[in-house]
C-alpha positions as CSV (number, residue, x, y, z in Angstrom):
1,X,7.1,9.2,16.4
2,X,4.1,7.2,17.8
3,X,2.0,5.7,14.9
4,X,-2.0,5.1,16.9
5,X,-3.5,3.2,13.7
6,X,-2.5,2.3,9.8
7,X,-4.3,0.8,7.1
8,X,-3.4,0.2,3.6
9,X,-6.0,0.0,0.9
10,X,-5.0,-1.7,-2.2
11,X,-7.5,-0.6,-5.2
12,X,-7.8,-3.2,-7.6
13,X,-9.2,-1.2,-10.5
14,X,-6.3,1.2,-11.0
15,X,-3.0,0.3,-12.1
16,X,-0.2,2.5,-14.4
17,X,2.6,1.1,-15.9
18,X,2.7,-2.1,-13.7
19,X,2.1,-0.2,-10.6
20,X,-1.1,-0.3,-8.4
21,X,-2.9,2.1,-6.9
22,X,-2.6,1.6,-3.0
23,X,-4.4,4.1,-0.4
24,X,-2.2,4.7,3.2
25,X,-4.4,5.6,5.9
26,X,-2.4,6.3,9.1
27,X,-2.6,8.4,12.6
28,X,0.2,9.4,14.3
29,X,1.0,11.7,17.4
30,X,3.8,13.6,14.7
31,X,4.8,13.9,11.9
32,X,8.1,12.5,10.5
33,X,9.7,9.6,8.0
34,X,9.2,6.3,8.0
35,X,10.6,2.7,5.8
36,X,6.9,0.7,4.7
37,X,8.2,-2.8,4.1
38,X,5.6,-5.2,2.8
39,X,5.4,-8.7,3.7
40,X,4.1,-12.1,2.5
41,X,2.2,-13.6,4.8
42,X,2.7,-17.0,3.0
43,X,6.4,-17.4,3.5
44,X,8.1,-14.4,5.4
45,X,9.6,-13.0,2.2
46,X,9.9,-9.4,1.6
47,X,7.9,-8.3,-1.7
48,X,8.6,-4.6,-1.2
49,X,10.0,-1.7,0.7
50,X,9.4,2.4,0.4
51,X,10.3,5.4,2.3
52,X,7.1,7.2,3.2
53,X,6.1,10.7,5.1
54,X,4.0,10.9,7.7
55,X,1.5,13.6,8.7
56,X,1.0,14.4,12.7
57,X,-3.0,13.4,13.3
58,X,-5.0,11.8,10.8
59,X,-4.0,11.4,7.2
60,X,-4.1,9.9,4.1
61,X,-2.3,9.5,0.9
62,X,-1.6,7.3,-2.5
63,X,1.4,5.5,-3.6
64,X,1.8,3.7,-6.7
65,X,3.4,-0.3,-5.4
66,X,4.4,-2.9,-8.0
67,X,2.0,-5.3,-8.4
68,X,1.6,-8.6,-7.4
69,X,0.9,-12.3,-8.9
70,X,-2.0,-13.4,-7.2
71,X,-4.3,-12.2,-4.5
72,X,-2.4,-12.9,-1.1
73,X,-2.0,-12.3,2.1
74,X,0.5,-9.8,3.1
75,X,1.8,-7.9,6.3
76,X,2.6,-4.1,5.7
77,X,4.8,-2.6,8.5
78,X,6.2,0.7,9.5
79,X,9.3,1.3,10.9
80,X,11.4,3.6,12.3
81,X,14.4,5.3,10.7
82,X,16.3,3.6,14.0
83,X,14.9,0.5,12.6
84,X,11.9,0.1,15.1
85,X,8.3,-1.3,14.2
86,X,5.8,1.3,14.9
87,X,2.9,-0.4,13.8
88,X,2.0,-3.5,11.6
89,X,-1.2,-5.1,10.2
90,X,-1.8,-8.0,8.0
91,X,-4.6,-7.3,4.8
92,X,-5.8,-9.2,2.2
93,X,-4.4,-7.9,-1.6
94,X,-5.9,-8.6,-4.5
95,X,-4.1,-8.5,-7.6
96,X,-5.3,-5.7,-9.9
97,X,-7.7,-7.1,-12.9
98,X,-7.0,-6.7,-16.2
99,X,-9.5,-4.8,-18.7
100,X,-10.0,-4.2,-22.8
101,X,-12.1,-1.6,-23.2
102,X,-13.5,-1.3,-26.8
103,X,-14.2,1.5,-28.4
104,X,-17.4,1.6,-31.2
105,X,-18.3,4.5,-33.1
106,X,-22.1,4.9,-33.9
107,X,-24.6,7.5,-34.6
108,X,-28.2,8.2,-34.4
């Protein structure tokens, strides 16, 4: 498998139960498995790793990730199941924020 481009998209508004909301954008010449290992940037230190299916061409998809601390730095990377790196790219996450919504009854 040849991976031509991947992006992750972390989305800082949704989270469920300690999980955020992170969009996978990838292209790839076919389709097939691959191990998504996430990186910090800061110190080398692996935060998190996922098996994830690929789609031949263009194509997109949402996985719930833990999240993290603090907004960071962090390298995601595709690999083969023969443990080679397809394709790797450094983005900046932010950590999702935290909201209390309040509810008020009222009438006209």
């Amino acid at each position: 498998m040849r991976v031509k481009s991947f992006y992750a998209e972390p989305v800082s508004l949704i989270t469920k139960d300690g999980k955020q909301l992170v969009i996978l954008n990838s292209e790839a010449d076919t389709a097939g498995h691959a191990d998504l290992k996430i990186y910090s940037e800061k110190n080398g230190s692996l935060l998190f790793e996922q098996d994830i299916a690929i789609n031949s061409g263009k194509y997109k998809t949402d996985i719930l990730l833990p999240c993290i601390k603090e907004d960071t730095d962090v390298r995601f990377s595709l690999f083969s199941k023969s443990g080679e790196e397809l394709y790797s790219t450094v983005i900046f996450w932010k950590k999702p924020r935290e909201w209390t919504f309040y509810v008020m009854l009222s009438s006209h």
